[in-house]
C-alpha positions in Angstrom: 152.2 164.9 161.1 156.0 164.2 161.9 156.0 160.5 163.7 157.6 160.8 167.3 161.1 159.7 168.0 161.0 156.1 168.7 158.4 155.5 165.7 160.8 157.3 163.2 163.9 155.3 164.6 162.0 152.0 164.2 161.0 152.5 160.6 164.4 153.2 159.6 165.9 150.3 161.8 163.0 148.2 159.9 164.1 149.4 156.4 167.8 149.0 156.9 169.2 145.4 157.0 172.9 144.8 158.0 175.0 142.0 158.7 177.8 141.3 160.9 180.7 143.6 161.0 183.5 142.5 158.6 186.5 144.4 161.5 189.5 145.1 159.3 193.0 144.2 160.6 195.3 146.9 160.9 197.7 145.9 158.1 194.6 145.5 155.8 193.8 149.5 156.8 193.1 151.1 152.8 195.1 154.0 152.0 191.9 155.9 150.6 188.0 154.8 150.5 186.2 155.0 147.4 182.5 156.8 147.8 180.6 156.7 144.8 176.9 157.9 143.2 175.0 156.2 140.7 171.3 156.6 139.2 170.9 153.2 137.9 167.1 153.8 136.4 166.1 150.6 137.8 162.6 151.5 138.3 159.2 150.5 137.0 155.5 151.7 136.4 153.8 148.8 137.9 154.7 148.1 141.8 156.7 144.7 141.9 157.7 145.2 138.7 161.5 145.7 139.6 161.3 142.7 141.8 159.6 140.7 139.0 162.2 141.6 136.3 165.2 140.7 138.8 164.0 137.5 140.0 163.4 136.6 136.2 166.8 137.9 135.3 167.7 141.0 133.8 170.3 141.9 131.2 170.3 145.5 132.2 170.7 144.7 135.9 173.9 142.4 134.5 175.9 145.6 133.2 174.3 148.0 136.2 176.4 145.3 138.4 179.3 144.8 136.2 179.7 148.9 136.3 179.9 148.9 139.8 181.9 145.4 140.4 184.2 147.3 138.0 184.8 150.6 139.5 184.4 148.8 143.1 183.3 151.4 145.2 183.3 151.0 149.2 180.5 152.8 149.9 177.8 153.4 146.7 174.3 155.3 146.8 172.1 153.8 144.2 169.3 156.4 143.0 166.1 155.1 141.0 165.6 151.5 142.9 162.6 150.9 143.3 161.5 150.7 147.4 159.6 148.1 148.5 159.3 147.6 152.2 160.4 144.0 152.4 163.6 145.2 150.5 163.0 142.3 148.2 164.2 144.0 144.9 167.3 145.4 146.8 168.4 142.0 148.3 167.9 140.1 144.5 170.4 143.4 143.1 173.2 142.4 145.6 172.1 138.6 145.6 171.7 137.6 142.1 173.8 140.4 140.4 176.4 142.4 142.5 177.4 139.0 144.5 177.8 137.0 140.9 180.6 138.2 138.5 179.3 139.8 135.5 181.0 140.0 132.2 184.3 139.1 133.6 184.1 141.4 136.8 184.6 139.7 140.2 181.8 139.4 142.5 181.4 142.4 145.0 179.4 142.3 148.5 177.8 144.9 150.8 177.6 143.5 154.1 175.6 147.1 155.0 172.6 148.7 153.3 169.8 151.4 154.1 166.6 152.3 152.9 163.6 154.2 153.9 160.4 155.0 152.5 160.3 158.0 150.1 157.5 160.5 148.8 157.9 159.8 145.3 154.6 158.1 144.4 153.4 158.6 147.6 149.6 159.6 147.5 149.2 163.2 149.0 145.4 163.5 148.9 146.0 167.1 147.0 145.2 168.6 143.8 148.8 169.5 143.6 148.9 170.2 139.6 145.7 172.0 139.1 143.9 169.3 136.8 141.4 169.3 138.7 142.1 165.3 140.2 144.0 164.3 143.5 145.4 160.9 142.0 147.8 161.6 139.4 151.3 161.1 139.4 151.8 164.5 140.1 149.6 164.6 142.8 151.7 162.7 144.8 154.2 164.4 147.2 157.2 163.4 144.7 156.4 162.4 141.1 155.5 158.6 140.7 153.0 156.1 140.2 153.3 154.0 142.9 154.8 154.4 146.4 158.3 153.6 146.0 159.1 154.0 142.6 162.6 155.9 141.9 164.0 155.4 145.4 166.8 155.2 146.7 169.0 152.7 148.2 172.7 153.4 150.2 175.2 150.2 150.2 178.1 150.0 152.5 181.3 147.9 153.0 181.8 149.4 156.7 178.9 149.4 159.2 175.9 152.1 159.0 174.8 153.5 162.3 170.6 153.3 161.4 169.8 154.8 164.8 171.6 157.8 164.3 170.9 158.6 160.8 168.1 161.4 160.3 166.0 161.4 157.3 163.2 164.6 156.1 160.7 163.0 154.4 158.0 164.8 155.7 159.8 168.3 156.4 157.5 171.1 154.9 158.7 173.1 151.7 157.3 176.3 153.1 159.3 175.8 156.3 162.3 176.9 154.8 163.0 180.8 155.3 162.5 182.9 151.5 161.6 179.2 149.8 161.0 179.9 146.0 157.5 179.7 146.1 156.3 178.8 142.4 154.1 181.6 141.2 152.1 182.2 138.3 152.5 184.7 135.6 150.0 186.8 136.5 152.0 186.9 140.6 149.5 184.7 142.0 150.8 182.1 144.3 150.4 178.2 142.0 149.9 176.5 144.7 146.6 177.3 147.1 147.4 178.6 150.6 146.6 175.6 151.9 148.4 173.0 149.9 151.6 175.3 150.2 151.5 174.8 154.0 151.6 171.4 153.9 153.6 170.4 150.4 156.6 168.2 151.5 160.2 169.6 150.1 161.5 166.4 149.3 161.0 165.1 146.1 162.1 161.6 147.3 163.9 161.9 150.9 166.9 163.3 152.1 169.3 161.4 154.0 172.0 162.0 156.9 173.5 158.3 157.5 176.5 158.3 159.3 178.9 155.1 158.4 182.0 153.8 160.1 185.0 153.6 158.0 188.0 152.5 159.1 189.1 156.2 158.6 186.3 157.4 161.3 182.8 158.7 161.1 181.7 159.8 157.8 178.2 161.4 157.1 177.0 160.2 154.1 174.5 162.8 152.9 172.2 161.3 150.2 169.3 162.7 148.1 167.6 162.9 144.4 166.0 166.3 143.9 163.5 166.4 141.8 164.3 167.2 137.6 164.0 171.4 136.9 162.0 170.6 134.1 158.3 168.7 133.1 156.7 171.7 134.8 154.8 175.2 133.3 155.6 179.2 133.1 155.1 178.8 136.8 158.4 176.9 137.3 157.4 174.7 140.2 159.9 171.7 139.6 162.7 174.7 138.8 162.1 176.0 142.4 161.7 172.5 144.1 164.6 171.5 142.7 166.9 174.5 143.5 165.3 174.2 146.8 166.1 170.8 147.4 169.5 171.6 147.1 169.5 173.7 149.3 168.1 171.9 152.2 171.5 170.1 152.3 173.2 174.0 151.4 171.9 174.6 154.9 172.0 171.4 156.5 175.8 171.6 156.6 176.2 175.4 157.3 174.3 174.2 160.6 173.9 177.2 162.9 171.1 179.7 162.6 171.3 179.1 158.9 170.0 175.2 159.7 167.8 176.2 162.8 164.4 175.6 160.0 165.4 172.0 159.0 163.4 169.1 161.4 163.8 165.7 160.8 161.3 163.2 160.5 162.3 162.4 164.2 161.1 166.1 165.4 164.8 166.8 166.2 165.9 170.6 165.0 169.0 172.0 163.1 171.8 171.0 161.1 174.9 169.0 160.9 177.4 169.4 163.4 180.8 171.6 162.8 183.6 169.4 162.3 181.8 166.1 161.4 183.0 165.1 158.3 181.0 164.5 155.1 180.3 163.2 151.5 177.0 165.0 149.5 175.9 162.2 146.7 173.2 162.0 144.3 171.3 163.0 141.1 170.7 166.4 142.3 169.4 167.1 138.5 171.3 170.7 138.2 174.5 171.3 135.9 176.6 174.5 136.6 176.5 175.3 133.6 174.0 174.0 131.3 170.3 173.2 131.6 167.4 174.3 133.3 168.3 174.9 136.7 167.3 177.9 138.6 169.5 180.3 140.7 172.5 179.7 142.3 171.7 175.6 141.6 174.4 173.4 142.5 176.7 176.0 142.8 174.9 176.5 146.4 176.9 172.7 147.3 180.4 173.6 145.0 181.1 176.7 146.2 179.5 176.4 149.6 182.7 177.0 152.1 182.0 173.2 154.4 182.9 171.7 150.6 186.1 170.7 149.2 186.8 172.3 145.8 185.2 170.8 143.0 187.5 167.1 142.3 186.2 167.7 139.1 185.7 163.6 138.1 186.1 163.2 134.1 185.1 160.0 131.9 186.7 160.6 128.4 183.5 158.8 126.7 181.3 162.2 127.6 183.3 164.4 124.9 182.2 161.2 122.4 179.2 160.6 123.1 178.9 164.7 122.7 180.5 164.9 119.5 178.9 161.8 118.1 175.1 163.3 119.5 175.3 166.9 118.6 172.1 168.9 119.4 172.4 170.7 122.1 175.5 169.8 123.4 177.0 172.0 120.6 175.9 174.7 122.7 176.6 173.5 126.0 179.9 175.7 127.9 180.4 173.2 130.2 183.6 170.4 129.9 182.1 167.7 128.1 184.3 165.3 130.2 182.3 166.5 133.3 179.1 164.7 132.2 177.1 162.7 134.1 174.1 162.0 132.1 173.0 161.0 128.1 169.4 162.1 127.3 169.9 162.7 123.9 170.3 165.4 121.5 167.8 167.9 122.1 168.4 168.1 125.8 172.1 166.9 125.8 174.9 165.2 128.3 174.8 167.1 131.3 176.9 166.7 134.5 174.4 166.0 137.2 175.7 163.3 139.5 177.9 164.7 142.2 180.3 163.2 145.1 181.0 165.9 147.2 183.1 165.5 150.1 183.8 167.7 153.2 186.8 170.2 153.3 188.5 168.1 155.8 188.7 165.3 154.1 191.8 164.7 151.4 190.9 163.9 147.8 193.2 161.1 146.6 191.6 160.7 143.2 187.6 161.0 141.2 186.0 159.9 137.8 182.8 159.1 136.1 182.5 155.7 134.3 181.8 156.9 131.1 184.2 154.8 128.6 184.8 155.6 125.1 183.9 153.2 122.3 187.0 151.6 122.3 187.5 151.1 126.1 185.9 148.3 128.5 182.2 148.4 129.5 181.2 151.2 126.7 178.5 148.5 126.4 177.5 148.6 130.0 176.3 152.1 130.7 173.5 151.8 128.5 171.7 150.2 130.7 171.4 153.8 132.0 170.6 157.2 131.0 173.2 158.0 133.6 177.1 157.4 134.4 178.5 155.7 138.0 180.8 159.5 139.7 183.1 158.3 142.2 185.3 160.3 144.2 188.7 158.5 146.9 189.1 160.5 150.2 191.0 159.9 153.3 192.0 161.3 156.4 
């Protein structure tokens, strides 16, 4: 059950803090904004246990900071922080880490953040893997073990308008016209007709948050689809994730083609023509390599609302490829493209994407992925993924 319109805007005005606008002179106007994504895998089995580790200090958290005091983006999703609804491990990341220089990096501060709860972790009540028991990880309506775990959290240097942004937590998977139901091999439908009905789409939550740069309004369109893999021959996470994907496909073709997406809100239909966005996150699908499903995210890089792929490189990818073999001997996509390290048998694949609008001009775009012999090689091991950034402007 969807919560009604003033309880859905209260939650998210309760899980997004903000400070006092920091108004820019007109001199000080920036020629371009930077707009980044990063999976920072700052996440833990035990709830608190984020919080915990931060407030004891954490040498991981150190070079998660110093990557993103380095590249400096303006506005930065941040996927796999653990959510707690105090925002307690979020306000010790920016406190304690981002706002105190880290291996030689200057300070950086966010005067804006926003967070909401997500269904990773979040018990659905439903045998939704078949074991036979409703309180597995995989039971709840995105993988986890604890409400919270691999959130997500959007930091802003320009104001974030909380009461406008729209958020689909709760929005059905079978709402969505020819959804890739996962069947078994024998055609039978995996999931019963009554867990179907009701299975969120979401794997963690997919956001709309529009933020005030000094350029104008800019949507900032934010998710984490769940991985196309840790599934069976009935595909389930394959078709979740390609679906997830195209929630946002849809979203910003608007129209008839968005008339099936609801908010949690209960308001109907798409993004609006001519409103200008950026897609980020781990959406977990490489165009080329990998298990993804379908179209994948070629539904977002070819879709026509997109600009054409900036194609962000980090030289360290073709390294860390060469140097790790396996699979990514194989691979046909550009090594340089990479996103993610997850060792040999799977490979680097590129799945971290900023996306921006067609409107909007694309001034430059890279992933932080130095080689050996460059600054902060040291620092991205504190994830299995690399910081994509992308500079716009209009």
């Amino acid at each position: 059950m969807r919560p009604p319109l003033a309880a859905a805007v209260l939650t998210m005005l309760a899980a997004c803090t903000t400070s006092a606008p920091d108004p820019q002179p007109a001199e000080s106007r920036p020629t371009s904004i930077r707009i980044a994504s990063y999976n920072i895998a700052l996440n833990d089995d035990a709830p608190g246990g984020v919080i915990a580790r931060l407030a004891a200090g954490d040498e991981s958290a150190r070079k998660l900071a110093a990557v993103i005091q380095h590249v400096r983006p303006d506005i930065l999703l941040l996927n796999e922080i653990d959510h707690d609804d105090a925002l307690r491990a979020a306000a010790l990341f920016q406190r304690d880490y981002l706002e105190v220089g880290q291996f030689g990096n200057a300070p950086i501060r966010y005067a804006h953040r926003f967070a909401t709860q997500v269904n990773t972790g979040e018990p659905s009540g439903l045998d939704l893997d078949g074991d036979g028991s409703t309180d597995g990880p995989n039971d709840a309506w995105g993988y986890g073990r604890h409400p919270g775990q691999y959130a997500m959290l959007l930091l802003s240097r320009f104001p974030i308008d909380a009461e406008r942004a729209r958020t689909f937590q709760h929005l059905r998977w079978s709402a969505m016209p020819g959804a890739l139901r996962p069947m078994n091999p024998d055609g039978t439908p995996y999931h019963p007709d009554e867990v179907w009905s009701v299975l969120r789409l979401s794997s963690k939550n997919h956001w709309d948050v529009p933020v005030a740069t000094p350029f104008g309004e800019l949507h900032v369109l934010a998710s984490h689809p769940t991985p196309p893999a840790f599934d069976g021959p009935e595909g389930r996470n394959q078709a979740r994730n390609h679906d997830e994907i195209r929630l946002f496909a849809d979203y910003i073709a608007g129209g008839e083609r968005a008339a099936w997406i609801i908010d949690d809100a209960g308001v109907e239909g798409g993004l609006a023509d001519g409103a200008r966005f950026v897609i980020l996150g781990d959406q977990n699908a490489d165009p080329n390599d990998g298990n993804s499903v379908g179209l994948g995210i070629r539904q977002l890089l070819e879709h026509p609302r997109v600009h054409p792929d900036p194609l962000p490189r980090g030289s360290g990818g073709a390294e860390s490829a060469a140097r790790d073999g396996g699979s990514n001997l194989e691979h046909r996509g550009d090594p340089e493209l990479d996103t993610g390290a997850f060792g040999p048998r799977v490979g680097n694949l590129r799945v971290d994407y900023a996306l921006p609008s067609r409107d909007l001009e694309v001034v430059g775009a890279g992933v932080f992925w130095p080689r050996s012999d460059q600054q902060g090689h040291d620092w991205v091991e504190a994830s299995d993924h690399r910081l994509v950034w992308v500079d716009v402007r209009w």
